[in-house]
C-alpha positions as CSV (number, residue, x, y, z in Angstrom):
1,X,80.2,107.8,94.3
2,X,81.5,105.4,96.3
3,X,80.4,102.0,94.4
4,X,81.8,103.9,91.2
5,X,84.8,104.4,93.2
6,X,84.9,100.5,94.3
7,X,83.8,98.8,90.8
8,X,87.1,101.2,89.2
9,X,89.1,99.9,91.7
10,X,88.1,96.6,91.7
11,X,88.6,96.7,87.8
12,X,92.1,98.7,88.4
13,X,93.0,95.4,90.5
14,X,92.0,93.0,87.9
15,X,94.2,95.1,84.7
16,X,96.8,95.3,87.6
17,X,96.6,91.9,87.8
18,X,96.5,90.7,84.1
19,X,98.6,93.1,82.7
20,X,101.5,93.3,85.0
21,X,101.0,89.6,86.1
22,X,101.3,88.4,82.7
23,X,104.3,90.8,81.7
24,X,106.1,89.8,85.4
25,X,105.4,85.8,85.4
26,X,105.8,85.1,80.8
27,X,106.6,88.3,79.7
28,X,103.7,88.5,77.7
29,X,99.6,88.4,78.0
30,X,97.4,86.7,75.3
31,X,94.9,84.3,75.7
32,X,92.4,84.1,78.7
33,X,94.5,86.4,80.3
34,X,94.2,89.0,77.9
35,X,90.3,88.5,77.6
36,X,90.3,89.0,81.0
37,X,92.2,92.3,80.5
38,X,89.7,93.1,77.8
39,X,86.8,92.8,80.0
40,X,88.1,94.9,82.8
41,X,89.2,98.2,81.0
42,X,85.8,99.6,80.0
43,X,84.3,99.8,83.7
44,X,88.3,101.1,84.4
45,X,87.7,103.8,81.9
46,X,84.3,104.6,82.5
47,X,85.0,105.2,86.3
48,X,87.9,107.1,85.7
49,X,85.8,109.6,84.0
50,X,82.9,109.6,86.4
51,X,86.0,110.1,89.1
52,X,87.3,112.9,87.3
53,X,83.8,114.8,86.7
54,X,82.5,114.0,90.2
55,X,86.4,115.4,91.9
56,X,86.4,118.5,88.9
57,X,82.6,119.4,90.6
58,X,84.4,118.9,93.8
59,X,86.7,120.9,93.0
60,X,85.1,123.9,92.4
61,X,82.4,123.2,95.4
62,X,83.0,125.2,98.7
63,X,85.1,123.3,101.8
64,X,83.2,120.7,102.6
65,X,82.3,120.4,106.6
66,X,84.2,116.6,106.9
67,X,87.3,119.2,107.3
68,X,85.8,121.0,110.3
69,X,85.0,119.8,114.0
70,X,81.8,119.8,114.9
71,X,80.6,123.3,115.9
72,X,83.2,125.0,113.6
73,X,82.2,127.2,111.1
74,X,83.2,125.3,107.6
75,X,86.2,126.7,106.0
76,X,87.9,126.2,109.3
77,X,90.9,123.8,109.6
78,X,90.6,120.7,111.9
79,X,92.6,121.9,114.8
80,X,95.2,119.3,116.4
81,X,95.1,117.2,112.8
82,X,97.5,117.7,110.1
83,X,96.1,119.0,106.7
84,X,98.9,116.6,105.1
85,X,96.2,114.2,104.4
86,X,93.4,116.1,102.3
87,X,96.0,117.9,100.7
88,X,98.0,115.2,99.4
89,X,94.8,113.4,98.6
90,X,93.7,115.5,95.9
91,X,97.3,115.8,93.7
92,X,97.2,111.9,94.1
93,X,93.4,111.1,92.5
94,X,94.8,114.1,90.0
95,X,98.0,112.3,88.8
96,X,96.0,108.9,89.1
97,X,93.8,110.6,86.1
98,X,96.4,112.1,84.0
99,X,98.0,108.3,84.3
100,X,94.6,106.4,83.3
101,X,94.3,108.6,80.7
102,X,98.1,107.9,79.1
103,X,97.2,103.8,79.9
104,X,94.2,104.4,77.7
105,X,95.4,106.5,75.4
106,X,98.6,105.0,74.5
107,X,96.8,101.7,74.0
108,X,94.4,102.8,71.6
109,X,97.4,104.0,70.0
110,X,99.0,101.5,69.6
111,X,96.0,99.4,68.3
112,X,96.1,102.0,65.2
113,X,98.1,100.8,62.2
114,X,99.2,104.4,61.3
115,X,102.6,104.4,63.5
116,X,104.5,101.4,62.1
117,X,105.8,98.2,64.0
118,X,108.2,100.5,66.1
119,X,105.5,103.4,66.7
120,X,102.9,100.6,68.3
121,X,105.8,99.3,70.3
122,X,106.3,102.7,71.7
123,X,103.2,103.3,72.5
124,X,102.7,99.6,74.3
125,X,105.5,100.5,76.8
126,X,104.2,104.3,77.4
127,X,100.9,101.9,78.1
128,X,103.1,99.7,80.6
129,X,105.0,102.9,82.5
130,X,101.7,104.8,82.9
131,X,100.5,101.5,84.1
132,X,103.0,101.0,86.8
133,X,103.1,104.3,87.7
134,X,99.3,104.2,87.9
135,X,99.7,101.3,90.3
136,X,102.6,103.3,92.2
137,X,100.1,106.0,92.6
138,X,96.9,104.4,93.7
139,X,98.8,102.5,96.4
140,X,100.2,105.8,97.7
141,X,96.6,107.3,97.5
142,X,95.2,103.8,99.3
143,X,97.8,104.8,101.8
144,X,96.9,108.1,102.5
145,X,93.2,106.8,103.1
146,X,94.2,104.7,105.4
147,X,96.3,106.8,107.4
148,X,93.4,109.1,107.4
149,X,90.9,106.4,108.8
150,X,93.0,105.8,111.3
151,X,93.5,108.9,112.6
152,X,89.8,109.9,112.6
């Protein structure tokens, strides 16, 4: 799970990159940079998906024993550490899948000729906000992972 986890957010970096890049530095991508963008959103999408299935089976699994001391039966809050961490963890992947799925779904919108010049142009910036609020939110969640390293 983890090299799924690091190949999405290595490709998350590169559309990050591209795409917000391109808008910030000409206001627009095309060319090599929009290859580039090209080449990086199907291992984005497909390890969104595998995130979400693998989190949903998680989900539904009992407490797992990373949340207990040692010699504590499982189910058991870590005493002395705050449960801010797993608990805002989990909304954040959540809202980082509802996000990747408006990016992606908004493009592939927009690459359809049946809304009109002003329908595609809606559904490119629905593609840029749930972009930048993707970004907003996987920093927050790289955040929280940090903190929790650190406090381990």
């Amino acid at each position: 799970m983890r090299a799924i986890a690091g190949v999405t957010a290595l490709a998350s970096l590169g559309l990050a990159v591209t795409g917000l890049g391109g808008w910030l530095v000409s206001g627009r991508m095309g060319g090599w940079l929009l290859l580039a963008h090209l080449v990086a959103a199907p291992f984005f999408s497909i390890g969104l998906m595998l995130i979400g299935i693998a989190g949903g089976a998680r989900d539904r699994s009992p407490p797992a024993a990373e949340f207990t001391r040692e010699g504590e039966p499982p189910g058991e809050p870590r005493l002395g550490r705050s449960l801010a961490l797993p608990s805002l963890a989990l909304p954040l992947i959540w809202l980082m899948l509802a996000l990747g799925l408006g990016v992606m779904v908004s493009i592939l919108t927009a690459m359809l000729p049946i809304l009109g010049y002003a329908g595609q142009q809606t559904a490119y910036a629905v593609h840029r906000y749930c972009a930048i609020g993707f970004v907003v939110v996987a920093l927050a969640f790289g955040g929280t992972q940090l903190l929790k390293v650190r406090r381990t």
